[in-house]
N, C-alpha and C positions, 0 to 999 in steps of 0.2 A: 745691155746684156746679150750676148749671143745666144745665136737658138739651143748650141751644146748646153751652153751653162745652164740651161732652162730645162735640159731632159737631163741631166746628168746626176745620179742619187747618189749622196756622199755620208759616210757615215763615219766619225773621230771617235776614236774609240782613245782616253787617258784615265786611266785606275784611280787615280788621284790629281786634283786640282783645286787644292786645302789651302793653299797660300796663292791661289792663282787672281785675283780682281783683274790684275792686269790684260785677264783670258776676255774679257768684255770687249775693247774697240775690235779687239781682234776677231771676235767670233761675229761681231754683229756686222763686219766687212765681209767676211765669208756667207755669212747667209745673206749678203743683200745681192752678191756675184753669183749665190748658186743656193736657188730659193727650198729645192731640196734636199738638204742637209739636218742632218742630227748631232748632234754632242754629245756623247755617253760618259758618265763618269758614277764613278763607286762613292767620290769623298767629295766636297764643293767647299768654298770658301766659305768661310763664317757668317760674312755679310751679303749672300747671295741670294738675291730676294724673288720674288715669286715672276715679277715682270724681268729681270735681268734672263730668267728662266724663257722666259717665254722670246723675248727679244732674242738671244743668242742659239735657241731653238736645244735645248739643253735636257737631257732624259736622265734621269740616279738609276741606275740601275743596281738592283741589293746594297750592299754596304760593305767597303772596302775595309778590311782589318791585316791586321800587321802581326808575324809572328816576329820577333826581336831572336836573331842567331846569336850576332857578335854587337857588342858595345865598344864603338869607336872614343879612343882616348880626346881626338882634333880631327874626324873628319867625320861621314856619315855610318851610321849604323848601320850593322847590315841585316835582312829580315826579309823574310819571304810576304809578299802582298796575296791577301785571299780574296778571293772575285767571284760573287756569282755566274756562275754559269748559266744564270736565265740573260746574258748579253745575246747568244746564241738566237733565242725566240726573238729577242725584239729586236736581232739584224734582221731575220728569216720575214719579218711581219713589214718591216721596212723596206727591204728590195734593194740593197743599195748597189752600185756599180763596183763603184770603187771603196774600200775599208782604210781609211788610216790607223793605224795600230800603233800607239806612242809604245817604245822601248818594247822591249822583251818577257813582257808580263803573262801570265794566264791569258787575258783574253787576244793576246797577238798568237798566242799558239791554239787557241780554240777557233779564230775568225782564218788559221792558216786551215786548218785539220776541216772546216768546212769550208773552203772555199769551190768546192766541186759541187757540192750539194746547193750552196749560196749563189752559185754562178756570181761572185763577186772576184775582183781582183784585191790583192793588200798590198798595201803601199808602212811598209815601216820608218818609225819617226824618230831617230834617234839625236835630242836635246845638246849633250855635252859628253867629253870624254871625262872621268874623275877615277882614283883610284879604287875609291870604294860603290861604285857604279858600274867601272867596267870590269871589275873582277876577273883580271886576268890571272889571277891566282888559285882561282877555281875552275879544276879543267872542269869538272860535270858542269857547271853554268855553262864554259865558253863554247861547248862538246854541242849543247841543245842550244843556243845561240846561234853558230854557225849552221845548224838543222836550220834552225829558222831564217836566216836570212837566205840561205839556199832557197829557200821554197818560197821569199815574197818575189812580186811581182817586181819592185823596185824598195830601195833603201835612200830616205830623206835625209841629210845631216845637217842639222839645223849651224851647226859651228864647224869649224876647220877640225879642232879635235877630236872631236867626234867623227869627222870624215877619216882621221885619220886612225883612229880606232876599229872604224869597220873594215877597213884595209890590212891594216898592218896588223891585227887581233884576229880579226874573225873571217879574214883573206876573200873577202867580197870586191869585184873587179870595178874598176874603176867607171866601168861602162854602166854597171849597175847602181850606181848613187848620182845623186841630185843632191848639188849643196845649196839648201835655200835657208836663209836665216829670217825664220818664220814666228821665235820669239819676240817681238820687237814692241818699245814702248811707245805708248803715247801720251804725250802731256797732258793732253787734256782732260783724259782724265784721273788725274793727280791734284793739277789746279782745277776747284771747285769751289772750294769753301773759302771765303778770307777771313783770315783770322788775325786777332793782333797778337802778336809775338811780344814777347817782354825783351828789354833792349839786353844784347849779348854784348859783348867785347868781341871786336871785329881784331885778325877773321875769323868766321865762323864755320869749323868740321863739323862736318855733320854723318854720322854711322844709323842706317837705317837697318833694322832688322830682327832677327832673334836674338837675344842675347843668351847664347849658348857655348859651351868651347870652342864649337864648330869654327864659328866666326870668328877668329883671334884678335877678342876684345878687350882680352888681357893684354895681349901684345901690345894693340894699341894704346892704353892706358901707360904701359911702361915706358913708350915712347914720348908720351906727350909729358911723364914724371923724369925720364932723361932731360929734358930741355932745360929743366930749370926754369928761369925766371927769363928767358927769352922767349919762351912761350906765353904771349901776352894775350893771346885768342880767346877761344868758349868752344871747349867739343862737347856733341850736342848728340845723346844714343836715346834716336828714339825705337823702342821697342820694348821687351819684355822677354821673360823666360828664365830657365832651373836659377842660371849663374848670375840675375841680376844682383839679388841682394847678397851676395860674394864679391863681387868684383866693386858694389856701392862702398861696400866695408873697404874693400881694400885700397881703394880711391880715395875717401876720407881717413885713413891711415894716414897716409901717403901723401899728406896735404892736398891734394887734389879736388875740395869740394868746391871751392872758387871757382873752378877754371872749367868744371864738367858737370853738365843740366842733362837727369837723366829725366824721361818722358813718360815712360812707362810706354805703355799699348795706346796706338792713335790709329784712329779710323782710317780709312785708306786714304777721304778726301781731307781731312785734316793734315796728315803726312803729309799731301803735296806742298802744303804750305811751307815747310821746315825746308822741302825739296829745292823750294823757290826762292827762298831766304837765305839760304845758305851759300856761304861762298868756294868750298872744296867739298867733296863726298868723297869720303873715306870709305873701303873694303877691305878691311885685311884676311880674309877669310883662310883659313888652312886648307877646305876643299869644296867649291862647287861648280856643279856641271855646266851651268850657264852664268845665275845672278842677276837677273832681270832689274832688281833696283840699280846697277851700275847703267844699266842701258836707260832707263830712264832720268836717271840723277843727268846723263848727256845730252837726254831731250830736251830738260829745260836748263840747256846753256851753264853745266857745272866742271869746272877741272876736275878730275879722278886721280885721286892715289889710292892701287889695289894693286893686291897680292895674285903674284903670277897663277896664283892656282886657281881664278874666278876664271871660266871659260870665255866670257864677254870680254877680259881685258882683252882678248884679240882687236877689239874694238879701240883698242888705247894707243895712240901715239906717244911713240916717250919722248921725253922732254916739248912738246909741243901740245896734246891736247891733257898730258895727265903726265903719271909718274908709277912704274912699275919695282914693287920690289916683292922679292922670295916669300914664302910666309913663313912667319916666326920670325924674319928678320926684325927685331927693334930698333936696333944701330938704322937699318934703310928707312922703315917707315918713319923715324925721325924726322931724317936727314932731309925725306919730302916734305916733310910738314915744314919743317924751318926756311926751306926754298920758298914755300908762297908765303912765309910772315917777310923773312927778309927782302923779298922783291914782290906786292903788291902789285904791281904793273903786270904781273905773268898771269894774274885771277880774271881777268877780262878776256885776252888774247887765248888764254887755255880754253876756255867756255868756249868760246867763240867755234873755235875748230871742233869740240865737242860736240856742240848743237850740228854744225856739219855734216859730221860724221851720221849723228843719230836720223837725220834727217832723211838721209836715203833708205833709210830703213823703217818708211811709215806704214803703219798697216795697209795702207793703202798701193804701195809698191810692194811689200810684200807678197799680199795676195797675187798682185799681178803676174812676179816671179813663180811664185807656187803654183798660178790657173796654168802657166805654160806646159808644167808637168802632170795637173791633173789632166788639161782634157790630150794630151797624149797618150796617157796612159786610158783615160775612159774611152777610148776609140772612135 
């Protein structure tokens, strides 16, 4: 570790990390490069236990609540995040250098409006481009948006989308952003647990997540009831949420109870298991900014077929490590599924360049990209 990274006090400020486990290899590589650091968040994953706390150096700061504006028909909701403002005191008690400020929330405009008083610099962290995230249909959001990215220090874009969002939306110069893709999976910790799996009809898709509209799980479902009886597989949803026992119904309508094993809710190390057993990972999602389980399903060596709209398909080779199609398409998402029943030979060769791909993007190259830009920016 260099002497900077030893003096350099870093402080991550993300409103919510409710669905985040995957924030673990990540943050415990960041605190071992730069010993002091903080993690602040309002909301924490479910399973986020007292030592994961202290390992990743992690602080709750009040409790993150959600006013609900507009209810999205297929994509995210939209809702203002409410944040204590005691983040303030315990930057102020902290000292930090440098402020990462994930997206455009309360405390990225509270750690700008004290950054003179803080004598810190802010470094903003923007995920993925989506349309109900970038809201560019809302000039008062885009109006104090672009306030805000005027007045950080520098602008992080974790994806190309997102790069291209702060550009072409909120007309931040190219000089001012760093594209560093700082979501990234790790397998290991997914594979943990072994477990025995009860025998599937090979191949096996496998859809991890919430089962909500969001995700177009219906889609998928219609596509794998398009196939007919050439779909000789096992699609395998593991997750949970409003639209399960709707879409169960309408699956078992639909003859479909043979052919699709639904999971419920699995632990995060139990999911790796399914991660790892599985021979395609399915996304058809209507809209999200990154999709972190698409990046992981690549870590452990899986073909992908997802909907142009997951930000990580950027990640996707078509015809070579996966298979992209529109969302809402059925006819597309089909038409991939029956590409890897009818050619089997393509489920090895597509992993293969998957695991590749995901591979350059270990938290441990990551950080390394992102130390580039923090200790430039830390002076």
């Amino acid at each position: 570790m260099s002497s900077r990274k030893g003096t350099l006090r870093i402080a991550w400020l993300v409103p919510t990390a409710q669905f985040g486990p995957y924030w673990v290899p990540l943050l415990k590589e960041f605190g071992r490069q730069y010993p002091n650091f903080k993690f602040y968040s309002g909301l924490l994953w479910q399973e986020c236990t007292e030592r994961q706390k202290e390992e990743c150096r992690i602080e709750s700061v009040g409790r993150c609540k959600t006013l609900m504006l507009r209810k999205s028909k297929e994509g995210y909701d939209r809702g203002i995040y409410f944040l204590s403002p005691g983040i303030i005191p315990a930057l102020l008690r902290f000292r930090p250098n440098l402020v990462l400020a994930e997206a455009f929330s309360l405390w990225t405009l509270l750690a700008i409006l004290f950054k003179r008083i803080g004598r810190w610099r802010v470094l903003i962290l923007y995920d993925g481009s989506s349309p109900n995230v970038d809201l560019k249909d809302s000039k008062l959001r885009t109006v104090v948006r672009r306030w805000m990215a005027r007045r950080a220090d520098r602008m992080i874009a974790n994806s190309r989308g997102g790069m291209q969002y702060l550009i072409e939306t909120l007309g931040v110069a190219l000089s001012s952003i760093s594209q560093v893709t700082y979501l990234v999976p790790d397998p290991s910790t997914l594979i943990k647990k072994e477990i025995t799996l009860r025998e599937f009809h090979r191949p096996l898709f496998l859809y991890t997540g919430q089962v909500i509209t969001r995700k177009g799980i219906r889609v998928l479902l219609e596509a794998v009831k398009s196939l007919g009886p050439v779909f000789k597989g096992t699609l395998v949803i593991a997750g949970d949420g409003a639209e399960r026992q709707t879409l169960e119904k309408w699956a078992e309508e639909n003859g479909l109870a043979d052919r699709i094993h639904w999971t419920g809710w699995l632990s995060y190390e139990v999911l790796g298991d399914y991660v790892r057993n599985c021979d395609v990972f399915v996304f058809p999602t209507f809209e999200d900014t990154w999709g972190m389980v698409l990046t992981e399903a690549m870590a452990c060596g899986k073909p992908i077929i997802a909907s142009t709209a997951a930000g990580a398909s950027e990640w996707i080779q078509e015809g070579q490590s996966g298979f992209l199609v529109n969302p809402g398409d059925v006819r597309g998402l089909a038409d991939a599924i029956h590409k890897f029943i009818q050619e089997p030979s393509l489920i090895p060769a597509f992993g293969a360049l998957s695991k590749t791909i995901a591979d350059d993007f270990s938290p441990e190259k990551a950080m390394a990209r992102l130390s580039d830009v923090l200790l430039k920016e830390g002076g």
